[in-house]
KOLTORPA-147251 format. One record per atom (N, C-alpha, C, O): residue in three letters; residue number from 1; chain; y negated, z negated, x negated; atom name. Coordinates in steps of 0.001 Angstrom, whole numbers, plus 500000, padded with zeros to 6 digits. Each point is the difference from the previous one (the first is absolute). Layout:
N
> type	seq	mol	c2	c3	c1	atom
> ALA	NUM	A	Y	Z	X	CA
...
//
This chain:
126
> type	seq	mol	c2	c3	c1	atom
> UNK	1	A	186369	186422	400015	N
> UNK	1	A	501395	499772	499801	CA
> UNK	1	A	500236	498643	499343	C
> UNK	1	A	498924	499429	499822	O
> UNK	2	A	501994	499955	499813	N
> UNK	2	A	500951	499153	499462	CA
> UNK	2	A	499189	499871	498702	C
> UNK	2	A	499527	498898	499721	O
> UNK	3	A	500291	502096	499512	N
> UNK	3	A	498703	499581	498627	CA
> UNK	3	A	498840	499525	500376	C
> UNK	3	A	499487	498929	499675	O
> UNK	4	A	499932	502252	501322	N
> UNK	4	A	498183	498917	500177	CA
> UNK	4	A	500090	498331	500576	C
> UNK	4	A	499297	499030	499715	O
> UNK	5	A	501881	501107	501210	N
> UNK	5	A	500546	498557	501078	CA
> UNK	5	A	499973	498877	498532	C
> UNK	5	A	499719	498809	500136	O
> UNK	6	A	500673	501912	498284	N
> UNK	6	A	500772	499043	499196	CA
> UNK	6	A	498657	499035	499605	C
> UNK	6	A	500127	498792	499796	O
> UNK	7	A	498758	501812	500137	N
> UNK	7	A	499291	499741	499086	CA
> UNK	7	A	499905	500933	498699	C
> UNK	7	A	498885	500182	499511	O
> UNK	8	A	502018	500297	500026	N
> UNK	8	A	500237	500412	498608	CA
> UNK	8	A	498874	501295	500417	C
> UNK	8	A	499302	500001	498986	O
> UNK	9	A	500248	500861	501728	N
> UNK	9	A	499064	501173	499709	CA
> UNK	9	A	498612	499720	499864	C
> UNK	9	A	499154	500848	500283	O
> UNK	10	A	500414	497446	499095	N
> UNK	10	A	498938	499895	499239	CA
> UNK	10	A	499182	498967	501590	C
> UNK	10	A	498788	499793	500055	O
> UNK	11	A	501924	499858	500732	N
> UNK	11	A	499524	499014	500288	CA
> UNK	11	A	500366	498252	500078	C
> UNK	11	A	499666	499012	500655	O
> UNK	12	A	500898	501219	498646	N
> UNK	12	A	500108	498470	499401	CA
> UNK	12	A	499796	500122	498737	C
> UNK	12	A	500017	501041	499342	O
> UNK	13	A	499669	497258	500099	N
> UNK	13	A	499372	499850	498430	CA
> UNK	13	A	500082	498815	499711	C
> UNK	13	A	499849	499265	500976	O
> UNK	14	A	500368	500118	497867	N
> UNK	14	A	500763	498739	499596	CA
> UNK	14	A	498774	499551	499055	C
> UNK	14	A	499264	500752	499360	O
> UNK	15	A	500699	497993	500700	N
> UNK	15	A	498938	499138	499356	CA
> UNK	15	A	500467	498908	499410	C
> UNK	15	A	501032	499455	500393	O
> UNK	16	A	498297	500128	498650	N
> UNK	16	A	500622	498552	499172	CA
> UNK	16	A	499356	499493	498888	C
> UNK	16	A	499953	500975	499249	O
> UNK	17	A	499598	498229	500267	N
> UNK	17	A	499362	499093	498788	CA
> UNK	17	A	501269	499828	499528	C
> UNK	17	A	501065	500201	500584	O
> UNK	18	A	498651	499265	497894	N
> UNK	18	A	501081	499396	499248	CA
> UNK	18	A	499457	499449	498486	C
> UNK	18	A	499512	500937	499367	O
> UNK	19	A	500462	498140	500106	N
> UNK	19	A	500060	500154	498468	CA
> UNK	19	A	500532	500819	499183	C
> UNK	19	A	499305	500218	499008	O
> UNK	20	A	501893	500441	501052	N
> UNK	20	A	500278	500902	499552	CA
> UNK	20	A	500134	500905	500291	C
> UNK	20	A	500691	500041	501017	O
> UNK	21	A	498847	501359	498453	N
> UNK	21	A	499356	500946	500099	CA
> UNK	21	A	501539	500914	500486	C
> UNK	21	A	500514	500329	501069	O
> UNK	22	A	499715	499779	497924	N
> UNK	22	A	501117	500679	499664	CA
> UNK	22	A	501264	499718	500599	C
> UNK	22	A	500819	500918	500061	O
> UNK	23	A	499626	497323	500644	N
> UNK	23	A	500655	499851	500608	CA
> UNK	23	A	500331	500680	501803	C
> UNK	23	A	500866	500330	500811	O
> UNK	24	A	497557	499514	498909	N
> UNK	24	A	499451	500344	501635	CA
> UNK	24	A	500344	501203	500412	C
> UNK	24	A	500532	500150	501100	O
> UNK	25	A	499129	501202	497811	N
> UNK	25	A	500202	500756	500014	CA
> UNK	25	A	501198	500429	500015	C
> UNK	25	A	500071	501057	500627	O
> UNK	26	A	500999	498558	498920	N
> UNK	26	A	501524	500329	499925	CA
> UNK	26	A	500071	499386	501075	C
> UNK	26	A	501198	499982	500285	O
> UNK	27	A	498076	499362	500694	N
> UNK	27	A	500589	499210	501292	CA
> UNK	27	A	499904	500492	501267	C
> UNK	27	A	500710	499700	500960	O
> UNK	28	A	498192	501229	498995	N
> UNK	28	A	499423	500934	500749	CA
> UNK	28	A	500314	501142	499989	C
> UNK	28	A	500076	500645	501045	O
> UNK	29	A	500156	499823	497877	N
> UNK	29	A	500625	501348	499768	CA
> UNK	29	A	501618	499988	500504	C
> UNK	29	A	500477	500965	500597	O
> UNK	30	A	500468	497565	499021	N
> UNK	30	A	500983	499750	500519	CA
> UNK	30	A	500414	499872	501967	C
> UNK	30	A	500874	500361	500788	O
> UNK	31	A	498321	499172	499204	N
> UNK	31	A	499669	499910	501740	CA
> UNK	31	A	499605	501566	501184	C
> UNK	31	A	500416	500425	501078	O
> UNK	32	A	498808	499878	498138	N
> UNK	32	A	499539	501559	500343	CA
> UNK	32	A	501643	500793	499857	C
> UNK	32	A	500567	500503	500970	O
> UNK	33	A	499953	499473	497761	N
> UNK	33	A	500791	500664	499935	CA
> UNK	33	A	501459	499967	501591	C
> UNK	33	A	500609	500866	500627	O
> UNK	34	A	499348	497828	499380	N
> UNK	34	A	500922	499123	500842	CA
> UNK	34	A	500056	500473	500949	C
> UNK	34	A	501081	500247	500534	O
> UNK	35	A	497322	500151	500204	N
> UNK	35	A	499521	500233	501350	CA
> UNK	35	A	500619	501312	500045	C
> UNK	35	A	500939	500245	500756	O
> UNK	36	A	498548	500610	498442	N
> UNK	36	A	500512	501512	499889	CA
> UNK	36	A	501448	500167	500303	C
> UNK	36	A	500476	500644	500935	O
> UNK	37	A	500202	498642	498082	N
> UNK	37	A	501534	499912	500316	CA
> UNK	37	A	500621	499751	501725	C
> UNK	37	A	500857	500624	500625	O
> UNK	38	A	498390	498336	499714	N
> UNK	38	A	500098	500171	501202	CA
> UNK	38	A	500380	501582	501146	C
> UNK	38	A	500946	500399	500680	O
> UNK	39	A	497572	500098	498940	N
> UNK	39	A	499861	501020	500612	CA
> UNK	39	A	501323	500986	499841	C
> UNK	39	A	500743	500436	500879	O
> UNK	40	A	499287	499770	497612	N
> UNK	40	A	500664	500833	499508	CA
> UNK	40	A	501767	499652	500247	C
> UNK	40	A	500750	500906	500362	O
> UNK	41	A	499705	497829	499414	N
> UNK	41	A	501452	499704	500854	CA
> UNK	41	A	499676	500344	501466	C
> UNK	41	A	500772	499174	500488	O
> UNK	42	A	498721	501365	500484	N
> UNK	42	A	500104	500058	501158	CA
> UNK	42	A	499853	501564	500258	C
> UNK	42	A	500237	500414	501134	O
> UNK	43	A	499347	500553	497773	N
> UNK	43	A	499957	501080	500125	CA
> UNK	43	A	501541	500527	499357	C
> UNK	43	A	500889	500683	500506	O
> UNK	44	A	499015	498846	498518	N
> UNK	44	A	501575	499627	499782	CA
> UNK	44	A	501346	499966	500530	C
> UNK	44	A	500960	500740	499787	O
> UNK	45	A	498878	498076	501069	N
> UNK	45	A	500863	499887	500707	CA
> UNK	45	A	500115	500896	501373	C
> UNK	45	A	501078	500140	500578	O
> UNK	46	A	498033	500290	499756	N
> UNK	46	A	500027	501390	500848	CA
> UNK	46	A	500237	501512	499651	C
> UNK	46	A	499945	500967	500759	O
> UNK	47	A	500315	498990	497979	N
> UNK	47	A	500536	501213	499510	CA
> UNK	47	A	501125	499774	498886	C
> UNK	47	A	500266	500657	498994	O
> UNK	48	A	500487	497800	501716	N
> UNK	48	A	501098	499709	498646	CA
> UNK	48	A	500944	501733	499535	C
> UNK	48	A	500192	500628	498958	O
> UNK	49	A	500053	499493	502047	N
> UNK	49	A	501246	501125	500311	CA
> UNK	49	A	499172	501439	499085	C
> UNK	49	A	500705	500856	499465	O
> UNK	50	A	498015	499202	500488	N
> UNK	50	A	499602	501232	499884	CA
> UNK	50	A	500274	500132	498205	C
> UNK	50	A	500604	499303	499186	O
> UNK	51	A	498513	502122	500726	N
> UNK	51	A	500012	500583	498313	CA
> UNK	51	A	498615	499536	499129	C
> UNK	51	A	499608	500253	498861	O
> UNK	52	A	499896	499000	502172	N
> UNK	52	A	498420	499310	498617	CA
> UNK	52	A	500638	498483	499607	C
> UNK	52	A	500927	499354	500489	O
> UNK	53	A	498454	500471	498772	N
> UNK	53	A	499964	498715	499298	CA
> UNK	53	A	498533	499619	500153	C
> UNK	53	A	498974	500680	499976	O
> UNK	54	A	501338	497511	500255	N
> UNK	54	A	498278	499582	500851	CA
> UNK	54	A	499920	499053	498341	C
> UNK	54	A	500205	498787	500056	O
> UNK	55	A	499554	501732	498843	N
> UNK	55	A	499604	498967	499226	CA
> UNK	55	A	498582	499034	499898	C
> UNK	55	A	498930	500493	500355	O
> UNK	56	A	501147	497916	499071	N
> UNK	56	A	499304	499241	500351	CA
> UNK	56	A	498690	500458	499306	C
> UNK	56	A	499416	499128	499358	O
> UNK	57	A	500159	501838	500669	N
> UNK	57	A	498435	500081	499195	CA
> UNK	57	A	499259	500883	500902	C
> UNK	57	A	500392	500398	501097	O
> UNK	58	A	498641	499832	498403	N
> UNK	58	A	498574	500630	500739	CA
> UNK	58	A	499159	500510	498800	C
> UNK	58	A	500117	499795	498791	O
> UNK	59	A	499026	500909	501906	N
> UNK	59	A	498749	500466	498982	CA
> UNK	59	A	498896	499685	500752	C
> UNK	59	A	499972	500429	501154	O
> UNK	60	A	498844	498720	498318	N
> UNK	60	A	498718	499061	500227	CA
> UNK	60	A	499297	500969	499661	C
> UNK	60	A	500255	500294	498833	O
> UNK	61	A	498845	500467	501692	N
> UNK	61	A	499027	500829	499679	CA
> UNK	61	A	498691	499565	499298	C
> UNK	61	A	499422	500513	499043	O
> UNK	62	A	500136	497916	502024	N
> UNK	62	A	498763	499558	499719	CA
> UNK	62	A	499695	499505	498937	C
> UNK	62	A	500814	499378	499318	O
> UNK	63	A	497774	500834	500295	N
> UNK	63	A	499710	498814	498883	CA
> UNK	63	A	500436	498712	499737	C
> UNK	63	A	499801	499163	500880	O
> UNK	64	A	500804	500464	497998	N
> UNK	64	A	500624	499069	499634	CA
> UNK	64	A	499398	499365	498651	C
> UNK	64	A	499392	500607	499119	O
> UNK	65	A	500920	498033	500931	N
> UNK	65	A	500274	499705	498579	CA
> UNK	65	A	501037	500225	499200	C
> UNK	65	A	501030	499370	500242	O
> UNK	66	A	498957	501355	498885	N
> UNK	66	A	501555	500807	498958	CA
> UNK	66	A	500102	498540	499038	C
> UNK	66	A	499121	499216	499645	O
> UNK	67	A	502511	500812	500091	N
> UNK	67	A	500230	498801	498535	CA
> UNK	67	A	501109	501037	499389	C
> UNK	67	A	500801	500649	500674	O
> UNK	68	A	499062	499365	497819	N
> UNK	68	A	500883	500732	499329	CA
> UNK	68	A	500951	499352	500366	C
> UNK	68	A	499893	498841	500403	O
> UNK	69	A	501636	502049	499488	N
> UNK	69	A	500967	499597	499539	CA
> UNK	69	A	500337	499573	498680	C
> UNK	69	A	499772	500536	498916	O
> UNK	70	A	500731	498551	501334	N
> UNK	70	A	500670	499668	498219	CA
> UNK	70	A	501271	500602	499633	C
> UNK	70	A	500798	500311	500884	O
> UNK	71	A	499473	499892	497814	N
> UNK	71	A	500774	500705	499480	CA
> UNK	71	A	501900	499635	500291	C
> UNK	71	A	500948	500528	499421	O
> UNK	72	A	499065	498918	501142	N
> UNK	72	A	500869	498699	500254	CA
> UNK	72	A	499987	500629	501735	C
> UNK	72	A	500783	500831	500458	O
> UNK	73	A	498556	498768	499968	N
> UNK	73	A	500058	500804	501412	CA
> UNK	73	A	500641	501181	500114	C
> UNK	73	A	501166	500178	500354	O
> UNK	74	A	497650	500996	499187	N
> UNK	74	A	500546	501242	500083	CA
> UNK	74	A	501063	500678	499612	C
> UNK	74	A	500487	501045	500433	O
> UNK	75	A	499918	498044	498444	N
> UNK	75	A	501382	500171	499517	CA
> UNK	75	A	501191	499470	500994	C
> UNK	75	A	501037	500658	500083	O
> UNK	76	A	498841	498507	500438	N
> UNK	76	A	501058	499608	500966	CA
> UNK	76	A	499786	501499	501191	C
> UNK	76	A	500880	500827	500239	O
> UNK	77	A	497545	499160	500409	N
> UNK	77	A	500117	500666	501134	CA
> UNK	77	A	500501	501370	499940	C
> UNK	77	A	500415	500579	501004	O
> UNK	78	A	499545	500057	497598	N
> UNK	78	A	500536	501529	499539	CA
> UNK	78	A	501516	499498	500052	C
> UNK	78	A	500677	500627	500815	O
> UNK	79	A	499935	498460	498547	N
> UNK	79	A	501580	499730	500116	CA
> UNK	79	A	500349	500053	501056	C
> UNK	79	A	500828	500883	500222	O
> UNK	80	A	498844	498437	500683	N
> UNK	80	A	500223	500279	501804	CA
> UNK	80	A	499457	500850	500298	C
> UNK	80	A	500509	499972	501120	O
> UNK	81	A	498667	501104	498948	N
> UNK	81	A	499950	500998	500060	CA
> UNK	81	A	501338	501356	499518	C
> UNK	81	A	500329	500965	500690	O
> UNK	82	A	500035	498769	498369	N
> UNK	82	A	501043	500932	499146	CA
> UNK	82	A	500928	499326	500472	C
> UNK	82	A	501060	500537	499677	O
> UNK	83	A	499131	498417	501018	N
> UNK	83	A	501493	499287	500287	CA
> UNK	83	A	500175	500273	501348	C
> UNK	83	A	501115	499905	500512	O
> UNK	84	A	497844	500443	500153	N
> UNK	84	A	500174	500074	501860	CA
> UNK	84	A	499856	498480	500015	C
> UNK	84	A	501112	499710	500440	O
> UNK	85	A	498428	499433	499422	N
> UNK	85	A	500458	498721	500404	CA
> UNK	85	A	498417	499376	500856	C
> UNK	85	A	498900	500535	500138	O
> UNK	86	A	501613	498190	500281	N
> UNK	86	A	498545	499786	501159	CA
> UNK	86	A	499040	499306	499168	C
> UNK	86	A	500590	499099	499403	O
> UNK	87	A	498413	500932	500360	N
> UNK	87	A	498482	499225	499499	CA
> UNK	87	A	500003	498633	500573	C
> UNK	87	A	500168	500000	501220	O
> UNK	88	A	499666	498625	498131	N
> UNK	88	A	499771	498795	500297	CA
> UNK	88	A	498416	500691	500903	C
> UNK	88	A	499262	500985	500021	O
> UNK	89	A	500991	497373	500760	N
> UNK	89	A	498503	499938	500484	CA
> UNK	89	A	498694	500393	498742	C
> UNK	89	A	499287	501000	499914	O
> UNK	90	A	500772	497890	499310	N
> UNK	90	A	499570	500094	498839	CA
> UNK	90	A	499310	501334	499555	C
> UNK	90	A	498788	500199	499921	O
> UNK	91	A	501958	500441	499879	N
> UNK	91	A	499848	501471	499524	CA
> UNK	91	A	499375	501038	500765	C
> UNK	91	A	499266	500838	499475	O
> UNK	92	A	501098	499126	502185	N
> UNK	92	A	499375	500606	500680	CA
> UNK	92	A	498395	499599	499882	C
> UNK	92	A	499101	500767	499656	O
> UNK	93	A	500769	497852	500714	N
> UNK	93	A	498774	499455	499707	CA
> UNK	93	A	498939	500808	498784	C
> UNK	93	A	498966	500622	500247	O
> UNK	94	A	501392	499242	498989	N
> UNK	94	A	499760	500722	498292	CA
> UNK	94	A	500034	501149	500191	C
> UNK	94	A	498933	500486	499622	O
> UNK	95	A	501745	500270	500781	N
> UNK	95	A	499438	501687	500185	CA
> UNK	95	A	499079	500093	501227	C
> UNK	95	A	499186	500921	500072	O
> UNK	96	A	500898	498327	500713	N
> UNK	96	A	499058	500112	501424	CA
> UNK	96	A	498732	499622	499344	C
> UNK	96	A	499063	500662	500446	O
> UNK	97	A	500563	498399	498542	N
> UNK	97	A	498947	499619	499323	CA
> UNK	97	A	499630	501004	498741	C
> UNK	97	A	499265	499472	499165	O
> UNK	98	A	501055	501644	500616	N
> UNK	98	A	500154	500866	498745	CA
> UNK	98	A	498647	500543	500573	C
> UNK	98	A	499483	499659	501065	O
> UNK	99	A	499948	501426	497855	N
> UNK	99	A	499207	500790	500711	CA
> UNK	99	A	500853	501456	500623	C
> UNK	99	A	501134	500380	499709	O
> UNK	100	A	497857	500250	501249	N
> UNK	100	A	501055	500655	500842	CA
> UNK	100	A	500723	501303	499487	C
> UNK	100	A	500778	500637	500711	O
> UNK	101	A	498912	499695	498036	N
> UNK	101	A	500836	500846	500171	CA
> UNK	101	A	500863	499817	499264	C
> UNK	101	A	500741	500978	499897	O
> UNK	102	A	499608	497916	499325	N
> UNK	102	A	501474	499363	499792	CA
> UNK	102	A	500414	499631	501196	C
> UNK	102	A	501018	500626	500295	O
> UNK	103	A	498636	498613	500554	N
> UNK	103	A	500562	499523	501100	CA
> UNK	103	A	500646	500998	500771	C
> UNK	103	A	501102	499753	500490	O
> UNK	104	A	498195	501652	499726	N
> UNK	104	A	500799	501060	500831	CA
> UNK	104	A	500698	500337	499052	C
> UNK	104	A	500979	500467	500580	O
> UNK	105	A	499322	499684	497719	N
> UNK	105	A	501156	500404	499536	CA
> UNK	105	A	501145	499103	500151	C
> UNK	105	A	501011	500564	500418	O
> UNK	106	A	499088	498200	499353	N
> UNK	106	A	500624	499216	500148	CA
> UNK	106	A	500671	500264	501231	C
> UNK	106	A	501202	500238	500113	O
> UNK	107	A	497777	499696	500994	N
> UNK	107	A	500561	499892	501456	CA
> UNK	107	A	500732	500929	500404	C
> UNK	107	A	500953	499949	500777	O
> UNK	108	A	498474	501148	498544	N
> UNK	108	A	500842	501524	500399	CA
> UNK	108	A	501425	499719	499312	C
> UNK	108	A	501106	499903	500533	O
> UNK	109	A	498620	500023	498472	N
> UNK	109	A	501511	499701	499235	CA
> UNK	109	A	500646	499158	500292	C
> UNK	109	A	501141	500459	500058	O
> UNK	110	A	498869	498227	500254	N
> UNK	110	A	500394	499469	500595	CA
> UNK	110	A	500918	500292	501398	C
> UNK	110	A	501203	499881	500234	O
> UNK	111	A	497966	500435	500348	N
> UNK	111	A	500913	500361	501129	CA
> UNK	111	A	501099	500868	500366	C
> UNK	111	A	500981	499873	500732	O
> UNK	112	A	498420	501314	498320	N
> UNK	112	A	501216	501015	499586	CA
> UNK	112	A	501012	499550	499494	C
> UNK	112	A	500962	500388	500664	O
> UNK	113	A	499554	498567	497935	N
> UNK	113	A	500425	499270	499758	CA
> UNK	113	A	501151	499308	501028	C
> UNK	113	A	501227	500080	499958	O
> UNK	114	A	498022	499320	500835	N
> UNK	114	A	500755	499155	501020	CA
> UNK	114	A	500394	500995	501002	C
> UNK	114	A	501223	500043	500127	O
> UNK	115	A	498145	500758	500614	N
> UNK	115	A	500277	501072	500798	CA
> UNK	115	A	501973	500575	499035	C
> UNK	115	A	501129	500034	500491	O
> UNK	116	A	498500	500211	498445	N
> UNK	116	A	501561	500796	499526	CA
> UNK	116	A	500687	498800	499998	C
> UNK	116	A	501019	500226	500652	O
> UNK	117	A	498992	498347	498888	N
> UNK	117	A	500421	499079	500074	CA
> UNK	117	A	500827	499606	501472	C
> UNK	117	A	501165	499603	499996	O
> UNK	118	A	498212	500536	500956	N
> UNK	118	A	500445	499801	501417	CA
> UNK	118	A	500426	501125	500685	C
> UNK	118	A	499937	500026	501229	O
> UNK	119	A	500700	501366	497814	N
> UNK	119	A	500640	501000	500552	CA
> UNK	119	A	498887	500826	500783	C
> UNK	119	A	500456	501019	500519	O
> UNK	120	A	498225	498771	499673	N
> UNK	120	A	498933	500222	500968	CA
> UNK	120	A	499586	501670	499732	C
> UNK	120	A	499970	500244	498794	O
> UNK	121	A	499680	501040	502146	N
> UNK	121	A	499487	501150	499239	CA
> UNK	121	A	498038	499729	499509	C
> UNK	121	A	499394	500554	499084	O
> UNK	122	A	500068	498410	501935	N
> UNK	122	A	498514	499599	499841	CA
> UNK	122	A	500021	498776	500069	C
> UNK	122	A	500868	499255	500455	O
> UNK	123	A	497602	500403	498821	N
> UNK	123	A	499621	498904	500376	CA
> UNK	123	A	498890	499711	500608	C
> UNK	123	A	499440	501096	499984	O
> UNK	124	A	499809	498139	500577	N
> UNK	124	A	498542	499738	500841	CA
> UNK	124	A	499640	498823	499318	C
> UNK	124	A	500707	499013	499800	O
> UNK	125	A	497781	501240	499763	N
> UNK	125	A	499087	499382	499596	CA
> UNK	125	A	498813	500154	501267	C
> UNK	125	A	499508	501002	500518	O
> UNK	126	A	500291	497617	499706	N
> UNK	126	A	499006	499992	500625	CA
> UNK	126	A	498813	499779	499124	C
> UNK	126	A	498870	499962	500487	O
//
């Protein structure tokens, strides 16, 4: 289907050097995220009319490198969370980089969040 066609079901993979470590990483993680969005506005937009809500996140199963959140982060991402409101790139990035089972709380909540936010009865996480 339209996911394996995307690349996104684990056959594509992004590569890059950098001096900075950490830049790179928010650059990659930013880009990945991007691609997804893709996918996800087009599933979207084929079920504008319906009762799910297509919010912009996912859950990464695979081994990863995890970076804490900072306190400063998570505090914003719980406020938008409790507010219904949408996650900067930024932020998605940062919970997509969490270890995973913040990342599926986050994500779960999250979406529910936005799901009541957009009048929606579900939401889909891919």
């Amino acid at each position: 289907g339209l996911y394996h066609k995307s690349g996104l079901g684990g056959q594509a993979s992004m590569k890059a050097q950098a001096r900075d470590a950490e830049a790179l990483s928010l650059i990659l993680g930013a880009t990945g995220q991007r691609v997804k969005d893709i996918y996800i506005d087009f599933s979207r937009n084929r079920g504008q009319n319906g009762r799910v809500h297509f919010p912009h996140v996912y859950i990464e199963l695979r081994q990863k490198k995890v970076a804490a959140l900072d306190n400063q982060m998570r505090a914003g991402i719980e406020r938008k969370i409790q507010n219904g409101q949408r996650w900067s790139l930024r932020e998605k990035v940062a919970v997509h980089a969490a270890q995973h089972p913040e990342t599926i709380r986050y994500v779960v909540a999250y979406a529910v969040a936005r799901a009541k936010a957009e009048h929606r009865d579900a939401a889909w996480i891919s």
